[in-house]
Every structure is written in structure tokens, then in C-alpha cells.
C-alpha positions as CSV (number, residue, x, y, z in Angstrom):
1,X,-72.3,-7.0,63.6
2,X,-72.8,-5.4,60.3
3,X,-75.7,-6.1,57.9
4,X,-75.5,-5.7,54.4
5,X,-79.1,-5.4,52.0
6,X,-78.6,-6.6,48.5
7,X,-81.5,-5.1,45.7
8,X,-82.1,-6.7,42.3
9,X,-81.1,-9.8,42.6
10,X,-82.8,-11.7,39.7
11,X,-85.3,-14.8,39.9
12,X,-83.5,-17.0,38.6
13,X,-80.5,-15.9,40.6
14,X,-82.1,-16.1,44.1
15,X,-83.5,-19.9,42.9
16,X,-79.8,-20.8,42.1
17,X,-79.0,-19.5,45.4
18,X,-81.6,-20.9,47.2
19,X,-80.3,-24.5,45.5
20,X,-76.8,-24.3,45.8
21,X,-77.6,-23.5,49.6
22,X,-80.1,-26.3,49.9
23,X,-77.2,-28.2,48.5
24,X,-74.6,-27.4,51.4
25,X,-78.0,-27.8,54.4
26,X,-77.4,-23.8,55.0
27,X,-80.0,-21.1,54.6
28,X,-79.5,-18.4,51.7
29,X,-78.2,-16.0,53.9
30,X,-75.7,-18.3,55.6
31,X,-74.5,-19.2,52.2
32,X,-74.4,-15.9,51.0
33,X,-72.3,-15.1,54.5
34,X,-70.0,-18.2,53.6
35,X,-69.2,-17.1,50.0
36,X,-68.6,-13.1,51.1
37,X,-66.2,-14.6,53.9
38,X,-64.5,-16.7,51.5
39,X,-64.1,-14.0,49.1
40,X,-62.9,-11.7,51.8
41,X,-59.7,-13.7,53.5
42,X,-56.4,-12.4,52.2
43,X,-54.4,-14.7,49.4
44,X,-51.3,-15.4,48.7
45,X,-50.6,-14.9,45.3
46,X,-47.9,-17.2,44.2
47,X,-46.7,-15.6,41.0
48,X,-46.2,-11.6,41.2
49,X,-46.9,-11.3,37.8
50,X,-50.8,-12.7,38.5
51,X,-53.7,-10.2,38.0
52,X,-54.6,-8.8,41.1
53,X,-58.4,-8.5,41.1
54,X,-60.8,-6.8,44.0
55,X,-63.2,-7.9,46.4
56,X,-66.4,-6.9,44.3
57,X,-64.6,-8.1,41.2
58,X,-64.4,-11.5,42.4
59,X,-67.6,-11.8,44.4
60,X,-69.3,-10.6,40.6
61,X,-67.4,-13.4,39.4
62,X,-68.7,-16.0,41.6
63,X,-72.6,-14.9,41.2
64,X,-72.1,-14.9,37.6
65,X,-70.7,-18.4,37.7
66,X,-74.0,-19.6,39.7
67,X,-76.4,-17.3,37.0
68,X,-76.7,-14.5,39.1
69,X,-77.4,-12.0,36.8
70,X,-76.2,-8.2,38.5
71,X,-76.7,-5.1,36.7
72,X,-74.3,-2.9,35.3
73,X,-74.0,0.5,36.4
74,X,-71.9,3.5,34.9
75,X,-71.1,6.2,37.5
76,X,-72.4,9.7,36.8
77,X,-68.7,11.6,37.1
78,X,-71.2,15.0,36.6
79,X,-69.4,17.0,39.2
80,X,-71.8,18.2,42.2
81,X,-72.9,21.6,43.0
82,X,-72.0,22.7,46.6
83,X,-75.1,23.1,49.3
84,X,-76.0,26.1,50.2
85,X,-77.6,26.8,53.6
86,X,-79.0,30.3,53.5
């Protein structure tokens, strides 16, 4: 089964985790499981003309709704230099 390691996860984010699994009798990581398992099933959209929006889109979405606060990164588009192996 694959595992998945999530870094910088703030304090008061992992608290609000921890509660809101207390809340539902699960551990954090079997909430977290539920929540990435929820966000992952397909959906019918029922108006074409509805934004579609992607996996890690919505599942930023949700831990900002609970105060999970995630960082924002902007990709380095540098291009890279090629290895050489002499």
C-alpha cells in the first residue's frame, strides 16, 4: 500500500487535525486517510460550465478551511544543466 510523508504542517494545524479527528473517534492519520479518499473519488459535475479544480487544489482547500496553514511554493523554471559522466 503506498505511504505518503507530509513536512511543515503547522502547530496549530496538526491541533486542528488532531481535534477534528478526536471529533469523528479516528486517529490523525485515519482522518487524514478519510479526507485524501474523499477528495480522491471521481465527481460528477452537474453543470459543464462549473470550474473544474484538481486534486491538490481541493485537498489545499479543505486544510485551509480547518486552519491548516501550507506554504506556498514558486517552482524554479531555471532550466537544468545535463550530467556528465566522464
Amino acid at each position: 500500500m503506498p505511504a505518503m510523508t507530509v513536512r511543515n504542517i503547522s502547530d496549530a494545524g496538526h491541533a486542528a487535525l488532531k481535534r477534528r479527528a478526536k471529533l469523528h473517534g479516528k486517529s490523525a492519520e485515519a482522518e487524514v486517510r478519510a479526507m485524501v479518499d474523499a477528495l480522491a473519488e471521481p465527481q460528477q459535475l452537474a453543470d459543464s460550465k462549473q470550474e473544474v479544480v484538481g486534486f491538490g487544489t481541493k485537498l489545499h482547500q479543505i486544510f485551509r478551511k480547518h486552519g491548516v496553514t501550507l506554504p506556498e511554493y514558486v517552482r524554479d523554471k531555471t532550466p537544468l544543466e545535463p550530467a556528465i559522466f566522464e
